[in-house]
Biopython code that builds the backbone (N, CA, C, O; Angstrom):
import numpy as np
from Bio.PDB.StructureBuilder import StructureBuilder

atoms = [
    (1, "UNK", "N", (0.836, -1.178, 0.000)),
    (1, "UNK", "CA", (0.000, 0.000, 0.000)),
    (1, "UNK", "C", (0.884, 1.245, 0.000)),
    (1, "UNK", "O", (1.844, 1.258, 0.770)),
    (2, "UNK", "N", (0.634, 2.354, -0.840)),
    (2, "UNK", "CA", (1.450, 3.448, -0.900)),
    (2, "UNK", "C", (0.880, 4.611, -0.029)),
    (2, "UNK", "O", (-0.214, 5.154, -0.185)),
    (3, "UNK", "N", (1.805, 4.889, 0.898)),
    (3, "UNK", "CA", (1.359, 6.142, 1.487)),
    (3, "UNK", "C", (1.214, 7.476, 0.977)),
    (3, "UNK", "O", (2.079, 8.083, 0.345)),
    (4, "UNK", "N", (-0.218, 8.008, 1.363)),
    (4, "UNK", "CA", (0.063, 9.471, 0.611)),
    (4, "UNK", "C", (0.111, 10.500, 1.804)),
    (4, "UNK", "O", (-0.249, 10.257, 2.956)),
    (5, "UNK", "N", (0.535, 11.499, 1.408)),
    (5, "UNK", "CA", (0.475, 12.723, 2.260)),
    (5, "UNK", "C", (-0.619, 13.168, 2.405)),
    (5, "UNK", "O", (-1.294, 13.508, 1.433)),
    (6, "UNK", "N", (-1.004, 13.259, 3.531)),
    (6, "UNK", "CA", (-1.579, 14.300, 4.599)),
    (6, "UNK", "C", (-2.893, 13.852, 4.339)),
    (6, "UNK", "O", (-3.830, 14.648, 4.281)),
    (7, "UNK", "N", (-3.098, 12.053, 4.102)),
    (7, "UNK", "CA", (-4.140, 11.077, 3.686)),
    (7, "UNK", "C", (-5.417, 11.190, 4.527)),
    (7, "UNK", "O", (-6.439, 10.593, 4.189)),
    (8, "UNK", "N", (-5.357, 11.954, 5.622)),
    (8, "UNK", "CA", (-6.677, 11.954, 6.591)),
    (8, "UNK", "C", (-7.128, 12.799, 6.797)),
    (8, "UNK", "O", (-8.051, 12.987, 7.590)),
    (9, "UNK", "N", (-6.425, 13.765, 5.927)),
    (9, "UNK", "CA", (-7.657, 15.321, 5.202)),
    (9, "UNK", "C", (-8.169, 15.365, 4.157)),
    (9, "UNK", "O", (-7.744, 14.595, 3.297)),
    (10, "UNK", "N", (-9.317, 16.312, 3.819)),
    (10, "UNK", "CA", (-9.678, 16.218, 2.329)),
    (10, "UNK", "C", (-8.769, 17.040, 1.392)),
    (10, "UNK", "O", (-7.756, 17.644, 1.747)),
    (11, "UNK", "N", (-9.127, 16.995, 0.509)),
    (11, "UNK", "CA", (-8.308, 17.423, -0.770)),
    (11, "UNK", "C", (-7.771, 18.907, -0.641)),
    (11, "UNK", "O", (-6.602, 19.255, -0.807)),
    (12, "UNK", "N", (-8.598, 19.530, -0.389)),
    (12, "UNK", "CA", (-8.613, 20.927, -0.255)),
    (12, "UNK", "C", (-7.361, 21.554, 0.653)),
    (12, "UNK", "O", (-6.418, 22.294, 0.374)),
    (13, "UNK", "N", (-7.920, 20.741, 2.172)),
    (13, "UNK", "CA", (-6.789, 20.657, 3.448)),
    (13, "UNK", "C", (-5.518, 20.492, 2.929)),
    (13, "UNK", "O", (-4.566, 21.245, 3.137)),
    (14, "UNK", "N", (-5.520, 19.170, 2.029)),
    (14, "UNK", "CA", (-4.478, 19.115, 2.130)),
    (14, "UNK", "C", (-3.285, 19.599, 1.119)),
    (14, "UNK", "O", (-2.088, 19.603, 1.407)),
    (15, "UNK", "N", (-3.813, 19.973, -0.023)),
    (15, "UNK", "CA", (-3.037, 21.311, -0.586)),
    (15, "UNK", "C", (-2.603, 22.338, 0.471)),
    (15, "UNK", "O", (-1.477, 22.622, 0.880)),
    (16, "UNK", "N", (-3.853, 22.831, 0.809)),
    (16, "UNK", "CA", (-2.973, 23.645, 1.681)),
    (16, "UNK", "C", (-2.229, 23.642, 2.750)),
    (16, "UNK", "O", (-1.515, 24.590, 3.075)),
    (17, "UNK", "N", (-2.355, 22.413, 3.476)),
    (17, "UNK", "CA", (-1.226, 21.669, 4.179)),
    (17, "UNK", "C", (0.689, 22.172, 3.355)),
    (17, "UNK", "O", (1.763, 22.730, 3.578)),
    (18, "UNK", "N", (-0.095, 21.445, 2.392)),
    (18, "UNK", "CA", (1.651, 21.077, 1.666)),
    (18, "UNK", "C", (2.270, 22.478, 1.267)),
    (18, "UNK", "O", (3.484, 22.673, 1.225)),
    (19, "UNK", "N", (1.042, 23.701, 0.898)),
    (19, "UNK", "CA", (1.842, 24.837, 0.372)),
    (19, "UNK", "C", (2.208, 25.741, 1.602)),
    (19, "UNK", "O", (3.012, 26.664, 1.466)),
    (20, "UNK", "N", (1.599, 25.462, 2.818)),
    (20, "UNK", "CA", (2.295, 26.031, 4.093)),
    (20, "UNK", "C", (2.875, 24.923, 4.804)),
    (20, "UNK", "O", (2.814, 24.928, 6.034)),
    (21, "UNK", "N", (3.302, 24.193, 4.336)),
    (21, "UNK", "CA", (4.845, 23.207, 4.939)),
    (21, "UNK", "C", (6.034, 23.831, 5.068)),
    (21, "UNK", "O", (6.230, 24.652, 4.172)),
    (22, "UNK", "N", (7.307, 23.688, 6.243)),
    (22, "UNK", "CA", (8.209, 24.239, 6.122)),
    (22, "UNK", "C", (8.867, 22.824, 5.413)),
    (22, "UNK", "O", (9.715, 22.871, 4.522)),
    (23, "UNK", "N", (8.296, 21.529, 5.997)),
    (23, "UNK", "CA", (9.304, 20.749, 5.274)),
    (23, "UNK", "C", (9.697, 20.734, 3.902)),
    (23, "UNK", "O", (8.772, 20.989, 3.131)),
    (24, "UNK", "N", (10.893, 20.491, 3.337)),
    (24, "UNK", "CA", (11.584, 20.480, 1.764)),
    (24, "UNK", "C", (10.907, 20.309, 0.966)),
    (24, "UNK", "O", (11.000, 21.075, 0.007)),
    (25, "UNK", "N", (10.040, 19.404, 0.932)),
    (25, "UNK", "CA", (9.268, 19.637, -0.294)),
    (25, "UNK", "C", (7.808, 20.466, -0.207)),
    (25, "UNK", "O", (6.894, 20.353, -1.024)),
    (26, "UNK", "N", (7.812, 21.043, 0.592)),
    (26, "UNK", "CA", (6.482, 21.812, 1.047)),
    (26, "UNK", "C", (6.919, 23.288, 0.333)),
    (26, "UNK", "O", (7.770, 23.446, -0.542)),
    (27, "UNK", "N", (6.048, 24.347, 0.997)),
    (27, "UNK", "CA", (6.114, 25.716, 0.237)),
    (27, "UNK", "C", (5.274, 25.678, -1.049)),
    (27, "UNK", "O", (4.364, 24.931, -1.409)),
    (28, "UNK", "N", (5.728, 26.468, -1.477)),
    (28, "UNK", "CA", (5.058, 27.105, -3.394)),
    (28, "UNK", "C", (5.422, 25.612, -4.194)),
    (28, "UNK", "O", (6.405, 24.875, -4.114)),
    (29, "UNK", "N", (4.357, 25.542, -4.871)),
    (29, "UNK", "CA", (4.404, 24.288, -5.976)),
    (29, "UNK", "C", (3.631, 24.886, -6.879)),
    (29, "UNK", "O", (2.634, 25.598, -6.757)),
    (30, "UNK", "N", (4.456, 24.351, -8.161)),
    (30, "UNK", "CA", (3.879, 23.980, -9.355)),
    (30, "UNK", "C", (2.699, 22.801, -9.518)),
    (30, "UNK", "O", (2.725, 21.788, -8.820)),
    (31, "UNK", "N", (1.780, 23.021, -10.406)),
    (31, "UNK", "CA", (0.429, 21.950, -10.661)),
    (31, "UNK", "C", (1.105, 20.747, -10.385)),
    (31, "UNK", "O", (0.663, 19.850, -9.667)),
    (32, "UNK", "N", (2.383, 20.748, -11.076)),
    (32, "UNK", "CA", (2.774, 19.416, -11.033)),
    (32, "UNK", "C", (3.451, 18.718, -9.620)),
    (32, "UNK", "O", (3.362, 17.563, -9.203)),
    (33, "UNK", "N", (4.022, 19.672, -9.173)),
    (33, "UNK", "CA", (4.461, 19.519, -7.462)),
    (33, "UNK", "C", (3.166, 19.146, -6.706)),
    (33, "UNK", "O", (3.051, 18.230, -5.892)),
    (34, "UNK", "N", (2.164, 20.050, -7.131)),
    (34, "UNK", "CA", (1.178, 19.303, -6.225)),
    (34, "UNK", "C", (1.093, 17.555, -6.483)),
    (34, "UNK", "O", (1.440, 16.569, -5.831)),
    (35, "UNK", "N", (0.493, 17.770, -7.684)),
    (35, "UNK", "CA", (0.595, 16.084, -8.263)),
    (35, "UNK", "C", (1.208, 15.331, -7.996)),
    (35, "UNK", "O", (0.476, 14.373, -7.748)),
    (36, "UNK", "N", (2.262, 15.055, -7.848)),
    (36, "UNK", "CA", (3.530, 14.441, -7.422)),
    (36, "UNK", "C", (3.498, 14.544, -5.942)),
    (36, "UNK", "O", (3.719, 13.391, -5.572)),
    (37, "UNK", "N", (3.364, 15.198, -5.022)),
    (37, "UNK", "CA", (3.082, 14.963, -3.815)),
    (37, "UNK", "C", (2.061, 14.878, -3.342)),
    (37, "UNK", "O", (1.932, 14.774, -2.123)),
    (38, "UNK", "N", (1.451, 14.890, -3.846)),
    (38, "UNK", "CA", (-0.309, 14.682, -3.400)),
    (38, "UNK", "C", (-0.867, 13.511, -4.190)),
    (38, "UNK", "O", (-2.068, 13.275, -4.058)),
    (39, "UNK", "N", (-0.167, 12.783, -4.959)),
    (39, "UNK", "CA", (-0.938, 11.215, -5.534)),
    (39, "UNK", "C", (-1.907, 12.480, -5.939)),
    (39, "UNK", "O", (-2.567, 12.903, -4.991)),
    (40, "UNK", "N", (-2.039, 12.945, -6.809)),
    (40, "UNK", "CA", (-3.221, 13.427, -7.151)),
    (40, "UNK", "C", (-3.171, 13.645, -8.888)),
    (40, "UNK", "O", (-2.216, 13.947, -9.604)),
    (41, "UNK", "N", (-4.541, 13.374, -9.220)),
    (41, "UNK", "CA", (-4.255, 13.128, -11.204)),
    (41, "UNK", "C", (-4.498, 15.194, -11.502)),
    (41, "UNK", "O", (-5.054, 15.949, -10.705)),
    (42, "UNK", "N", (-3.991, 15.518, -12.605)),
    (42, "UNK", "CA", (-3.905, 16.543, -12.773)),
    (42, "UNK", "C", (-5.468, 17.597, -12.599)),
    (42, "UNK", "O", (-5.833, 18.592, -11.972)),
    (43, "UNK", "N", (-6.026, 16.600, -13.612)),
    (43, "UNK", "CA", (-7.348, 17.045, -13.395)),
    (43, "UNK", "C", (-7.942, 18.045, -11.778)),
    (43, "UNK", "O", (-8.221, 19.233, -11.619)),
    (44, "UNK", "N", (-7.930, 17.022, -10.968)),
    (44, "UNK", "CA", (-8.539, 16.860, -9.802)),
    (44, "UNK", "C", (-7.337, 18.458, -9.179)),
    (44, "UNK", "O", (-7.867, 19.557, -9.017)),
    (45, "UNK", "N", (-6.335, 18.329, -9.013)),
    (45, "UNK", "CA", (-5.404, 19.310, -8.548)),
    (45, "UNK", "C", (-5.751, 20.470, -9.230)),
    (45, "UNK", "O", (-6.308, 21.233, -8.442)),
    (46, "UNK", "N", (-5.657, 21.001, -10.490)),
    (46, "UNK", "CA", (-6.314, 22.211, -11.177)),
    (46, "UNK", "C", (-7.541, 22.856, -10.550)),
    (46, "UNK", "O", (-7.559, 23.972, -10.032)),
    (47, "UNK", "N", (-8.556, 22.021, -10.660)),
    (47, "UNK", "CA", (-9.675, 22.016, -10.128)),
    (47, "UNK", "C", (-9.650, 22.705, -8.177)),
    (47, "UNK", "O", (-10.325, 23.625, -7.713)),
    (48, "UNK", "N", (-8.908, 22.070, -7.663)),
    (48, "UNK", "CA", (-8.784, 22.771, -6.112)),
    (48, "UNK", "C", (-7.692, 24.031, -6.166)),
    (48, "UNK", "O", (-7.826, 25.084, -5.542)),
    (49, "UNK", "N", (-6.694, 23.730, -6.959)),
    (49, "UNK", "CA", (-6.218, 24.981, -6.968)),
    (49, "UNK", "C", (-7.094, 26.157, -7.149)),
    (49, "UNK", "O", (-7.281, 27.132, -6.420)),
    (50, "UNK", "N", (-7.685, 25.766, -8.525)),
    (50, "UNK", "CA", (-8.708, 26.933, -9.259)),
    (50, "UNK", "C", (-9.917, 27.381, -8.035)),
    (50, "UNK", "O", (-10.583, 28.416, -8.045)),
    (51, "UNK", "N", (-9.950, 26.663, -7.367)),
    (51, "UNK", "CA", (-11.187, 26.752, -6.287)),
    (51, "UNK", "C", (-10.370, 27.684, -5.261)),
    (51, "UNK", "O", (-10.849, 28.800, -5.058)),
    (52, "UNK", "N", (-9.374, 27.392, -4.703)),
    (52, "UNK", "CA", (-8.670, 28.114, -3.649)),
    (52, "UNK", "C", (-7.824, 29.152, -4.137)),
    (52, "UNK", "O", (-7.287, 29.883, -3.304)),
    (53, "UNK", "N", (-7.593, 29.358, -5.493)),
    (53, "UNK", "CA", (-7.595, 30.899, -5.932)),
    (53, "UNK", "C", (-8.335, 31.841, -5.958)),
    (53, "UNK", "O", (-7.984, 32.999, -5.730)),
    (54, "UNK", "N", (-9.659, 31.413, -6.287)),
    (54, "UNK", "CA", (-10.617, 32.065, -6.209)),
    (54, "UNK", "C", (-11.444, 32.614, -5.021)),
    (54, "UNK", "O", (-12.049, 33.684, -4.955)),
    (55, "UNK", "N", (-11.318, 31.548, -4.019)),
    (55, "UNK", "CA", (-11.899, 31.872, -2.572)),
    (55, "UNK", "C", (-10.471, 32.865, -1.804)),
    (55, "UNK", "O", (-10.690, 33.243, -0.654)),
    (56, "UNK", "N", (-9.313, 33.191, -2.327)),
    (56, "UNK", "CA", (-8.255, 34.179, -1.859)),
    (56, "UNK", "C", (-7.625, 33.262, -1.028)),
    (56, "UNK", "O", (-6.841, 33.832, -0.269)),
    (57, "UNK", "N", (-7.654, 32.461, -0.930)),
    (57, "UNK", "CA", (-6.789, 31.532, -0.212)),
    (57, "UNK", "C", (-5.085, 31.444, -0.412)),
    (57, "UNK", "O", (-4.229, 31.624, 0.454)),
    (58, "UNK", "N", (-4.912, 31.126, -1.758)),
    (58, "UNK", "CA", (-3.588, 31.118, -2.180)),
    (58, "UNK", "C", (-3.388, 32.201, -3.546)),
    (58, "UNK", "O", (-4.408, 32.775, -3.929)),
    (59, "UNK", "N", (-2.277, 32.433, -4.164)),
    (59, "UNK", "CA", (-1.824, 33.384, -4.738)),
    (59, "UNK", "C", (-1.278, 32.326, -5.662)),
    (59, "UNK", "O", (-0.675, 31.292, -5.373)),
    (60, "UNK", "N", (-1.666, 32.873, -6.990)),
    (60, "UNK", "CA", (-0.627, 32.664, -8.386)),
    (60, "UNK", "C", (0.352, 33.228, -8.828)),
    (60, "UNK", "O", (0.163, 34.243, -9.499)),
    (61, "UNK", "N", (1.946, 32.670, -8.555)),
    (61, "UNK", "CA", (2.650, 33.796, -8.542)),
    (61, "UNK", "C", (3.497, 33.614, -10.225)),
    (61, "UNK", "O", (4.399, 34.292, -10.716)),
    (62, "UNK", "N", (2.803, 32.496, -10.735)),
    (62, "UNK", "CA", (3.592, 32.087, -12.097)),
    (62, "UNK", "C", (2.524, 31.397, -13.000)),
    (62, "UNK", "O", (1.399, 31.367, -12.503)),
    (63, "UNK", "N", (2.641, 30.941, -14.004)),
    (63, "UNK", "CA", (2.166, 29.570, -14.902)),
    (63, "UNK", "C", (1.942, 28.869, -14.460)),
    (63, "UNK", "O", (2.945, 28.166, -14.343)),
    (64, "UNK", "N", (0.621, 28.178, -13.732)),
    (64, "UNK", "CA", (0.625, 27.268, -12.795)),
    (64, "UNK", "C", (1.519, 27.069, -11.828)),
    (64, "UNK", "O", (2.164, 26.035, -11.655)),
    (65, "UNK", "N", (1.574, 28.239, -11.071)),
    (65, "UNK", "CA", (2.321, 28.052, -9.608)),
    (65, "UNK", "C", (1.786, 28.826, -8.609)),
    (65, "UNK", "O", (1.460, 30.006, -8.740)),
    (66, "UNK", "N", (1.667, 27.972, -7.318)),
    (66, "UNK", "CA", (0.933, 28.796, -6.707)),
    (66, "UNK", "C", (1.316, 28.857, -5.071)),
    (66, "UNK", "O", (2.295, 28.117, -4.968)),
    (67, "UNK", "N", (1.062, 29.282, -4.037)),
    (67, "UNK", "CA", (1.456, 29.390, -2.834)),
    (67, "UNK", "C", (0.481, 30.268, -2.432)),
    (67, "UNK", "O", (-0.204, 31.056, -3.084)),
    (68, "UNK", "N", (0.541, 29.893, -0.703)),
    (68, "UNK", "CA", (-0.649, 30.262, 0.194)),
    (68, "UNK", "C", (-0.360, 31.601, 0.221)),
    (68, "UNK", "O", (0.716, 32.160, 0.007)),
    (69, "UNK", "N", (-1.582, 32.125, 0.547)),
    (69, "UNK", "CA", (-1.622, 33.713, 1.248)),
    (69, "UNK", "C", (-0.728, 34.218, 1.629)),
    (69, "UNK", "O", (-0.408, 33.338, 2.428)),
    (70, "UNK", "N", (0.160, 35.101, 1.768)),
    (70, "UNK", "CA", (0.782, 35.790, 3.201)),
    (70, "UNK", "C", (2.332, 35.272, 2.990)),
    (70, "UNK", "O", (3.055, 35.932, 3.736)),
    (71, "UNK", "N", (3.068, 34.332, 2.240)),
    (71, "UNK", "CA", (3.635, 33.362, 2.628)),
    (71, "UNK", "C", (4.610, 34.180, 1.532)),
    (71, "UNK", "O", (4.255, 34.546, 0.411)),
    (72, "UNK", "N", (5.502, 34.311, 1.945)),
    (72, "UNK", "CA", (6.876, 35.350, 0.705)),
    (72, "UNK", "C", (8.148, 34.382, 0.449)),
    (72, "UNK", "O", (9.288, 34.796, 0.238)),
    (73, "UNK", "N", (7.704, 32.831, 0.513)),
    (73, "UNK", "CA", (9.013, 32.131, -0.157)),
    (73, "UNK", "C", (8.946, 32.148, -1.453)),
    (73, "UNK", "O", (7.850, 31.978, -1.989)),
    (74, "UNK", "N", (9.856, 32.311, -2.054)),
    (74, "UNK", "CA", (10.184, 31.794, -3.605)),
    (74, "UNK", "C", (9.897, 30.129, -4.416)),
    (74, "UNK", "O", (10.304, 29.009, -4.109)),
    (75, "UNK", "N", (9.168, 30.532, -5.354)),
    (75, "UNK", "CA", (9.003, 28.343, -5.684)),
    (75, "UNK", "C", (10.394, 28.265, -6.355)),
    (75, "UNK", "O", (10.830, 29.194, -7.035)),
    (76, "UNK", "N", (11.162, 26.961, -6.106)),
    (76, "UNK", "CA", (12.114, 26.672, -6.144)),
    (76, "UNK", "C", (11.592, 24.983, -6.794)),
    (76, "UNK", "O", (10.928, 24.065, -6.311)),
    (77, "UNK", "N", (12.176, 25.165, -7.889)),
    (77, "UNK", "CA", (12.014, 23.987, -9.205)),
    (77, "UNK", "C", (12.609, 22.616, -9.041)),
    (77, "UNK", "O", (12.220, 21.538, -9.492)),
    (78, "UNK", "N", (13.899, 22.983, -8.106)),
    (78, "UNK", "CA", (14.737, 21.689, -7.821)),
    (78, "UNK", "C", (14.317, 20.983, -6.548)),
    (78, "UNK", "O", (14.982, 20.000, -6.221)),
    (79, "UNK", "N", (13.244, 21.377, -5.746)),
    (79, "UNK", "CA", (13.226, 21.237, -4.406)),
    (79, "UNK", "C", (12.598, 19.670, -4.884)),
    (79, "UNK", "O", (12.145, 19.260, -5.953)),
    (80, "UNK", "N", (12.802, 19.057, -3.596)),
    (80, "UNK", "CA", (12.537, 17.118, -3.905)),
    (80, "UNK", "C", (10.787, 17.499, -3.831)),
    (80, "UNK", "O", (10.167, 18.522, -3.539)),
    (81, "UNK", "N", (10.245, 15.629, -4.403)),
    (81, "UNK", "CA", (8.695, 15.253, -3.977)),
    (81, "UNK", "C", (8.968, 14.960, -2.849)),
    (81, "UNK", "O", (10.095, 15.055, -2.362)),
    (82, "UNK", "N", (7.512, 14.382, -2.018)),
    (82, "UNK", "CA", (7.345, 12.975, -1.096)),
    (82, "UNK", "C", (7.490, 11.811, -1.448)),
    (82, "UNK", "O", (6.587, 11.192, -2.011)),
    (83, "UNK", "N", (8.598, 11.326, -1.193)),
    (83, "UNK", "CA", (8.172, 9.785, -1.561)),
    (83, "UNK", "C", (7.384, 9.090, -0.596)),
    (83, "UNK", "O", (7.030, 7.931, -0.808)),
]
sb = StructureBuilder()
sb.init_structure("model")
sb.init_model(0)
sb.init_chain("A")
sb.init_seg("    ")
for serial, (resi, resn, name, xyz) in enumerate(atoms, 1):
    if name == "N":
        sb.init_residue(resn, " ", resi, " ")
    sb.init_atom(name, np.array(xyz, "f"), 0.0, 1.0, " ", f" {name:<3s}", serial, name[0])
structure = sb.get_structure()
């Protein structure tokens, strides 16, 4: 069985879990960072992003990249997934 991150919240939570993480692979992610750490199919990730942009939750600071409210780290491209 493969573990996923932050598996005992809903979807929503747990994006925003991961984009206010201090751990390494946490912070600002790309669609695809989410995906990749969130077991999540692209579809489904767009979709909550697009939802929690809109409710002001998180900030688009690129081409599909995004990070929480308030939060002034830089997305950083090389940073690892979760395995």
């Amino acid at each position: 069985m493969v573990e996923t991150l932050f598996e005992t919240f809903g979807t929503g939570k747990r994006v925003m879990m991961l984009l206010e993480s201090k751990s390494p692979y946490g912070g600002p992610q790309s669609l695809d960072g989410v995906c990749k750490n969130l077991k999540m199919n692209n579809r489904n990730a767009r979709s909550i992003l697009s939802r929690l942009f809109l409710k002001g939750k998180i900030d688009r600071v690129g081409i599909a990249v995004y990070r929480a409210k308030g939060d002034d780290r830089e997305y950083d491209s090389s940073k690892p997934y979760y395995k």
